[in-house]
N, C-alpha and C positions, 0 to 999 in steps of 0.2 A: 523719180524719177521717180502702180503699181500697184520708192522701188521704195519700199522701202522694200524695196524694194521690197528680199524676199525669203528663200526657204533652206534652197539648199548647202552644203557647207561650199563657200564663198573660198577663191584659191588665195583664201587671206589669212590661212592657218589656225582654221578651224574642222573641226569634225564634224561630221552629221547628229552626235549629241549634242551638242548646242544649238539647236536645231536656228543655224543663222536667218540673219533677216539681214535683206541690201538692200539698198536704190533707191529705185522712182516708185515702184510700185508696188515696192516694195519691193525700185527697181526692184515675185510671186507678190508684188503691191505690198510688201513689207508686212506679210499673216505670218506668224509662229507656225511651226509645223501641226501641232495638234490643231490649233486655230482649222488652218485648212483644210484639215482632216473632216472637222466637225462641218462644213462650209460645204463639202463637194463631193464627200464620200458614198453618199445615197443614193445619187443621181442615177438616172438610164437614157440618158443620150449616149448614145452607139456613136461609133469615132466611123466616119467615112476616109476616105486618102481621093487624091486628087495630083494628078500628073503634074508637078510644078516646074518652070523651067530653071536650072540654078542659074543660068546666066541671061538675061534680058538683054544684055550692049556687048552681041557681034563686031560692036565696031570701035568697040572705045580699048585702048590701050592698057587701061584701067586692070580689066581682067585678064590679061592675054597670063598663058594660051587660054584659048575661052574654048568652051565644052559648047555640048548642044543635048547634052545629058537633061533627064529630068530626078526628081525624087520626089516620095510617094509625100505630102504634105499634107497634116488632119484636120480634118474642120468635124464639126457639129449642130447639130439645127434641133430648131423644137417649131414645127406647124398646127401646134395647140387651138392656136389661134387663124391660122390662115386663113383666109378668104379669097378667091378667085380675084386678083386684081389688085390684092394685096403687095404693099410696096414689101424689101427686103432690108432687113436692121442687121446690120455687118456689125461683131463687136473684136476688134481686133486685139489677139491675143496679147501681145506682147512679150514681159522676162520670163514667159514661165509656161505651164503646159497647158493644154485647153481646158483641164479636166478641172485647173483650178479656179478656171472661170463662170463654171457651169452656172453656180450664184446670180448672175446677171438674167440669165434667162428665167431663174425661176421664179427670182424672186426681186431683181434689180429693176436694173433702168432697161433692161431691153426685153424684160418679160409688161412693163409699163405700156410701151409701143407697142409691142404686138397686140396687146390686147384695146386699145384704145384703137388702132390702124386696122384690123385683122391680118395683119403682116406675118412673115416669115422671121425668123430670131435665129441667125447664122453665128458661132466661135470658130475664128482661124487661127488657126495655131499657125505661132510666127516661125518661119526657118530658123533651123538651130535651137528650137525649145521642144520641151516635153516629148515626141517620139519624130519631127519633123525634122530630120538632120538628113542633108545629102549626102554627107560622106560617113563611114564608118567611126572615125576619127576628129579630133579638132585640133589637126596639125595647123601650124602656121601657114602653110601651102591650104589647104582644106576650110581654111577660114577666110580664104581670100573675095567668098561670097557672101561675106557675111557684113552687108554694108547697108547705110538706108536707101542708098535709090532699089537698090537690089531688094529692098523687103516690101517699099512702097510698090512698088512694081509687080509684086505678087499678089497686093492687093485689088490689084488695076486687073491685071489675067484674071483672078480668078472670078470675078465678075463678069464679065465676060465670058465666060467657059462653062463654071460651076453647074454640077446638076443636083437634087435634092428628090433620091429615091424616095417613091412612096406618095409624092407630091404631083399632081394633077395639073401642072402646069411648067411653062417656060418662063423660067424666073433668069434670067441672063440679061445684064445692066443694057440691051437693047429692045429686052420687050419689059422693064419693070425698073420702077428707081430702086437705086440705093442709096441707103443712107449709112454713113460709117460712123460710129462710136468709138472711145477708147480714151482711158485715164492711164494719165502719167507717161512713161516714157512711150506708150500704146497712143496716148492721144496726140502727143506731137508725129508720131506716124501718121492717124488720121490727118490733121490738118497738110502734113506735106502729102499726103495723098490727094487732099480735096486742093491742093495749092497746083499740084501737077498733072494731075488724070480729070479732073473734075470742072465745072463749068459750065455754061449753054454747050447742046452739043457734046461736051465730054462723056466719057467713060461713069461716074461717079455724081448723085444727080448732089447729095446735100453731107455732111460731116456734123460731127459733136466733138470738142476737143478740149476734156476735161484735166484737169491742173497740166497741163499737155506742155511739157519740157521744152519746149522749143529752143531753147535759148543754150549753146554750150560755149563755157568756159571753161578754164584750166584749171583754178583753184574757188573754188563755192565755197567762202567764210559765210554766205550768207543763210546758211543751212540753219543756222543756234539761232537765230536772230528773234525767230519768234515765242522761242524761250524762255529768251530773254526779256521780252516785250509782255508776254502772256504768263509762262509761269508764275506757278506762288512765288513772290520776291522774299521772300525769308529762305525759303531754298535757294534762288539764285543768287542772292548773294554769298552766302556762307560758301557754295560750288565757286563764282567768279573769284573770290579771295582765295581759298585752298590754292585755286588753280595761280594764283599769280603766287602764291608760297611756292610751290612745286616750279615752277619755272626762275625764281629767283637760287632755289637750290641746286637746278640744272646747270644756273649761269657761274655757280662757281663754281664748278670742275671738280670738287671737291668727292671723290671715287666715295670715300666714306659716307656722308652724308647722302649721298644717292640711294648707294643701296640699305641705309636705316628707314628711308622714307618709301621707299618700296617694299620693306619690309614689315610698315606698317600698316599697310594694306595686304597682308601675305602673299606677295609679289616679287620677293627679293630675286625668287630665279629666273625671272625675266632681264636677260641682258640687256635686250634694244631698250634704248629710254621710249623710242618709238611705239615699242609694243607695250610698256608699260603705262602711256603715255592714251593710246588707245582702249584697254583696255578698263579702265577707269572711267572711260567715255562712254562703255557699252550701256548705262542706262539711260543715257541722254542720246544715244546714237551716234556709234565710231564710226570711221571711215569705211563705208562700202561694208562692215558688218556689223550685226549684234546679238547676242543670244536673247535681251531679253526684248518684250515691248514697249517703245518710246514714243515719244511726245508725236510720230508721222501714226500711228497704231491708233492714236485714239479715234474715236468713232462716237456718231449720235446714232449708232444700231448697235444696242451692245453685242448681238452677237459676232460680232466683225470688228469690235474694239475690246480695249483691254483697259485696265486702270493699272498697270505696271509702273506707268512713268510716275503717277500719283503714290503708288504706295513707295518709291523712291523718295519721293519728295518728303513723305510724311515721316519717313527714315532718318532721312537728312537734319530734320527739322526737331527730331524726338526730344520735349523737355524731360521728361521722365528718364532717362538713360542713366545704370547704374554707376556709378563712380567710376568700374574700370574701364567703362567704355569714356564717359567725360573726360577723366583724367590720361587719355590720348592726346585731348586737344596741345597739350604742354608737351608731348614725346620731342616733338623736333624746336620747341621754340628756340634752342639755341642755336639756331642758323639764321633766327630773323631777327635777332636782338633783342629777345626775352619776350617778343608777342607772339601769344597762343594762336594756336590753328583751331579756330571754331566749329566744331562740330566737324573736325575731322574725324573723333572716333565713331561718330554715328554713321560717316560717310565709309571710313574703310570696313565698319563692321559690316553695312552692306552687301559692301564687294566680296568678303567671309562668306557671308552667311548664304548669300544669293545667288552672285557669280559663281562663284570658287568650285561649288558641289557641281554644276553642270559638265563640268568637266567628268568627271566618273573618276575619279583619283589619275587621271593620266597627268603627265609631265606636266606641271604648269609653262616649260620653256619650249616643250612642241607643237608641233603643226595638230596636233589630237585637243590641244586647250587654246591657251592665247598665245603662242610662239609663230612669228611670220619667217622668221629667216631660215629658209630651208629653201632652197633654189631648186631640189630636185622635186618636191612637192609639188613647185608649181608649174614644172615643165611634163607635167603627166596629162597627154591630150586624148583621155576620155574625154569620152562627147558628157557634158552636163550644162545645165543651165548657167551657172556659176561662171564658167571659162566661158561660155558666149557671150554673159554680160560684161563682162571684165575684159573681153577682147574687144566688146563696142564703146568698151571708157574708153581706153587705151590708144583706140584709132580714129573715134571720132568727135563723142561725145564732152570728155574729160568731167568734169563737175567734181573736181577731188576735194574730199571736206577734209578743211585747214581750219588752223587757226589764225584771227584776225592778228597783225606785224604788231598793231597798238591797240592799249583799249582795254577793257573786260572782255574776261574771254570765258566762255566755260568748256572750252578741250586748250591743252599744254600748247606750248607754242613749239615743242618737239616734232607736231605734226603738221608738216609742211607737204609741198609738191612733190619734196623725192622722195618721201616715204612711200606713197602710193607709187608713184611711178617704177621703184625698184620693184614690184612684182609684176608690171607692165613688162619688163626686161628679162626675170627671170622666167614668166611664162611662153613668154613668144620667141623664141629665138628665131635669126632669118632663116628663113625657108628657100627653096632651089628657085619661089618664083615669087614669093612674097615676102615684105618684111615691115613690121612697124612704123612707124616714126619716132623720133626721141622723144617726142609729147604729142598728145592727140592734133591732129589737122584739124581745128575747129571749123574751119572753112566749110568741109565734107560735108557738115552740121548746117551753120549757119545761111549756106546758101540758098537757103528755102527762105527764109525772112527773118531769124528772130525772134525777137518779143512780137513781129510786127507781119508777120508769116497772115495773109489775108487769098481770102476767096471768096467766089459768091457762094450762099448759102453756107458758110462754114462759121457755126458756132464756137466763142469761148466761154469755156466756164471754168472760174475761180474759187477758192479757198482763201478767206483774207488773212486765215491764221495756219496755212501750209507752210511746212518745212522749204518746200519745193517754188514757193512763190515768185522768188524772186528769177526765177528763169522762163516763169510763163507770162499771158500775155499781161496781167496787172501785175506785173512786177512795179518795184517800186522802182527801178531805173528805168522803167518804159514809160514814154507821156504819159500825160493824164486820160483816163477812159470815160470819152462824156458820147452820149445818145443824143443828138439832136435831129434828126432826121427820121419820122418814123416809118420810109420807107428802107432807110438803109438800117434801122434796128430790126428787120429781117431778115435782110439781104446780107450783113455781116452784124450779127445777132454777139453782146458781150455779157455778162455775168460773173460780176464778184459776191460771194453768198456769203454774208456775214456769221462772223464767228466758227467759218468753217475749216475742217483739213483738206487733205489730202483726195480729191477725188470722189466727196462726199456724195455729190447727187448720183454715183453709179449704184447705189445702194437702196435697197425699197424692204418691206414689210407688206404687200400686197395690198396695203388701204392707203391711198395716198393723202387723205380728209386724214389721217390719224394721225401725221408725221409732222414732228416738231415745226413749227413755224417757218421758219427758214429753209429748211430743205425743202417742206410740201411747196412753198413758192417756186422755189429754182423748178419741184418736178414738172409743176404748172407754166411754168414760164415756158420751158423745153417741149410739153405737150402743145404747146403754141405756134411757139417756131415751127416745129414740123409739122402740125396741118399746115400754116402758112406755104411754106415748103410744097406738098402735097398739093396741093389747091393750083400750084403753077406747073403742076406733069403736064405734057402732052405725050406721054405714051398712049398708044390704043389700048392694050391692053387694060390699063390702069385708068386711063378716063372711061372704062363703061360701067366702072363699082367704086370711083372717089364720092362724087356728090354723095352717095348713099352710105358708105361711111362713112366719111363725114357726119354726116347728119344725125346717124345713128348712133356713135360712139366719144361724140366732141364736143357736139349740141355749138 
C-alpha cells in the first residue's frame, strides 16, 4: 500500500516518537520520519489551494444528506521545464501530504518527464491528507467523504478546472493531455482514475500505475512472503522456528509461561498477546505499523532506503554473541521438551536494545509505546493522516497483515483479522448519518477490476520482490503477464522489474544512463510509452510543439 506506508503515529498505539511507518506507501510510502525530513524539507514549491467539491454524486444515496460545499485542496507544480504545448504530469498524492512528495518532481520520475516532454510536474494532495481536509474534524459523520470514487473523482475536476499561476498557458485536460502517475495505494487511484475518467474522448488522456494496490482483501498473509522467499535464510529460519515456539506456547494457555516469554523479550507488561505478538514483528513489519525500517524501506537509491531490516538480520544471525545473550536460547526450552530456541537471545536482545529505547521510557503497555488497547485513544477524531488511512482500511480497502492458519510463518498466529479490526471499532463509532461495516466492503475496492483493472493507455509497473505484490497487477494469483501484441504493449503497456520493491521506478538521481541496470530499463521503458502516448494527441494546442519535442528531447 507509498504504504509502507508511512509517518505519522498510526491510531495503533503508538506516539509520534516512534516515528511509525504504515501501509502501501508507506501506506507517507512507508519513509521514517527523519528519512522524510531529509527527502522534502528544502523544497520551494509554494502550496496553491483549489475549490474542491467534497461531494461529486448528488444523486447517489451513498452520501446523503449530500452537501454542495467545497474545500480549499493543495496541489503544487514546478514549470522548470515547461514548454508551450507541453503535456501535464499529474503525480497523485496519496497517504500522506504533498510536501512529502515533492521528491518526485525534483528528482523522481516526474522531474524525468518533464524534462524529456518539456511538460508541467503537478502534486495533488489527496482529500484528507496533509493540510486538504474538508472538515475541521474526522468524525465518523465527517469521513463519510472519504471514499475512492470520491477522491478519483477529484482527480477528474481538477483537470479539468486546475489553473497554474505564473504559467503562460491553458493547461486544463481540454486544451492539453494529462498523464497521471502514482505508487502504491496513489497508483491504484491512478489506474481507477484512467479505468473511469480516462479513454478516447475522456477527461484523462494516459496513467502510470506503480505497485498500484488494486487488489483489496481482508486478511493479506501475503505481505511476509517475499521474506521469506528473498531474505537471508539463516535469519528466516531461526525467526520462522521462534515464531512457531511462541505460538505453541500461546496454544497452551499456560498464563505462566506466556508471560516468562515475554518477559524475555522485556515485554512482560504487554497484556494483549496481540500486542506482544506485533510488536516483535516491528522489524519485519507489524500490522499497519512500525518504528523501524523493513524489508518494503529498502531502496536501490540509498537515500530513500535504509538497511534496517539487514542490520536485523545480521542481529538475528550474530555467531559472536556473548554467553548471556546465547544462553537465552535455553530460558524457555522447558515448554518445548528440552529443544532450545535458536538464537532467540540475539533476537529479543534486539528488541532491548533497538525497539525498546524508542519509546523514551513511556509505559511499555501504552498507547505512548506498544500498547493498542485503549478505546479512547482511538476515538479521538483529530484530522491526521493515520485516522484517514485507517478509516480507508476499515471501509474499503482491508489488506490486514495476518498470519498464515498453516505453514511457516514469521509473525505469531495471535494476529489474525480481529486484531486489527477491533481498532476499526474502537475508532469509528456510528455516526448520526454514517457508520462502518463489520469488515471492509471490499466490493467498494474491487469494483474497478482488480488484479485486472485495465484502460487504454494505462501502464502497470511491478516489483517482483514487493511486499505489496501480490495485490497488484503481477500478483501471483493474477494470470500470467505475457506481451504478444506490439500494438497493445502500448495501448495497455505491463512491467514487472526484476529484483525490485515497492514502487521503485518513482525514484531517480537526475542521470538516468547512471542508474542500476534495471530501474534505468523500466525508466526507459516508461520514457517510451509516453512519447508513444504523446505522439497519438490530437489536442491543438499540444500538436503544434509534439513533433518538435519529440525530436528534440527523445530522438
Amino acid at each position: 500500500m507509498n504504504r509502507l506506508l508511512p509517518i505519522l503515529a498510526l491510531a495503533a498505539g503508538a506516539s509520534a516518537t516512534l516515528n511509525n511507518v504504515y501501509g502501501r506507501g508507506g501506506q507517507m510510502s512507508g519513509k521514517s520520519q527523519g528519512l522524510q525530513t531529509r527527502q522534502s524539507g528544502s523544497s520551494g514549491y509554494p502550496a496553491h489551494t483549489f475549490d474542491q467539491m467534497i461531494d461529486h454524486f448528488p444523486n447517489s444515496s451513498r452520501y446523503e444528506p449530500h452537501t454542495t460545499a467545497t474545500f480549499k485542496q493543495r496541489y503544487f507544480f514546478d514549470d522548470s521545464y515547461h514548454k508551450p504545448g507541453g503535456p501535464v504530469f499529474l503525480y497523485i498524492g496519496g497517504e500522506t501530504s504533498g510536501e512529502s512528495r515533492f521528491s518526485s518532481l525534483e528528482t523522481g520520475i516526474i522531474q524525468i518527464f518533464m524534462e524529456a516532454f518539456h511538460g508541467l510536474g503537478v502534486i495533488l494532495e489527496n482529500r484528507y491528507y496533509g493540510e486538504s481536509y474538508p472538515f475541521n474534524d474526522s468524525s465518523t459523520d465527517n469521513l463519510a467523504y472519504l471514499t475512492t470514487e470520491q477522491t478519483i473523482a477529484d482527480n477528474a475536476y481538477f483537470a479539468q478546472h486546475a489553473t497554474f499561476p505564473g504559467v503562460n498557458a491553458t493547461l486544463t485536460s481540454s486544451h492539453a493531455p494529462w498523464i497521471l502517475y502514482g505508487g502504491s495505494l496513489a497508483g491504484a487511484q491512478t489506474t481507477f482514475s484512467l479505468k473511469t475518467y480516462g479513454g478516447d474522448g475522456g477527461i484523462l488522456w494516459a496513467g502510470i500505475g506503480s505497485s498500484a494496490t488494486t487488489k483489496a482483501k481482508l486478511a493479506y498473509t501475503e505481505w511476509y512472503d517475499p521474506i521469506q522467499k528473498f531474505g537471508p535464510q539463516d535469519a528466516v529460519a531461526s525467526i520462522n522456528a521462534i515464531v512457531e515456539k511462541i505460538d505453541r506456547v500461546f496454544a497452551t494457555g499456560n498464563a505462566t509461561a506466556v508471560h516468562q516469554m515475554k518477559a524475555v523479550f522485556g515485554l512482560e507488561a504487554l497484556e494483549s498477546d496481540g500486542d506482544f505478538a506485533m510488536t516483535i514483528a516491528f522489524p519485519l513489519g507489524g500490522p499497519m505499523n512500525y518504528p523501524t525500517n523493513t524489508w518494503q524501506e529498502l531502496n536501490w537509491n540509498s537515500t530513500y532506503g535504509s538497511d534496517d531490516f539487514w542490520h536485523f538480520c545480521t542481529n538475528v544471525t550474530n555467531l559472536d554473541s556473548p554467553e548471556n545473550i546465547t544462553q537465552v536460547d535455553y530460558a524457555l526450552a522447558q515448554y518445548t521438551d528440552g529443544e532450545p530456541w535458536t538464537n532467540l537471545g540475539n533476537y529479543a536482545n534486539y528488541i532491548k536494545q533497538y525497539l525498546i529505547p524508542v519509546c523514551d521510557g513511556a509505559p511499555i503497555n501504552s498507547v505512548l509505546c506498544f500498547g493498542t488497547q485503549n478505546q479512547t485513544f482511538y476515538a479521538d477524531t483529530t484530522n491526521s493522516a493515520s485516522r484517514s488511512y485507517l478509516y480507508s482500511t476499515c471501509t474499503e480497502s482491508g489488506l490486514y497483515q495476518v498470519a498464515r492458519p498453516y505453514g511457516p510463518s514469521l509473525i505469531s498466529r495471535a494476529l489474525q483479522v480481529e486484531y486489527t479490526q477491533q481498532w476499526c471499532t474502537w475508532a469509528f463509532p456510528p455516526g448520526t448519518h454514517n457508520a462502518i461495516p463489520a469488515t471492509p466492503d471490499l466490493e467498494k475496492y474491487n469494483i474497478y477490476g482488480g488484479y485486472n483493472v485495465s484502460a487504454p493507455r494505462l501502464a502497470h509497473i511491478d516489483g517482483a520482490q514487493d511486499v505489496w505484490l501480490d495485490i497488484c497487477y503481477h500478483s501471483n494469483d493474477a494470470p500470467p503477464r505475457y506481451s504478444t501484441n506490439p500494438e497493445d504493449a502500448y495501448l495497455h503497456p505491463q512491467l514487472l522489474i526484476s529484483g525490485a520493491g515497492h514502487h521503485w521506478d518513482s525514484y531517480g538521481i537526475l542521470d538516468v544512463e547512471a542508474e542500476p541496470q534495471f530501474i534505468r530499463n523500466a525508466h526507459l521503458w516508461e520514457l517510451r510509452i509516453v512519447e508513444v502516448w504523446l505522439r497519438e494527441c490530437e489536442y491543438p494546442d499540444f500538436m503544434n510543439a509534439v513533433g518538435r519535442m519529440i525530436a528534440d528531447n527523445v530522438g
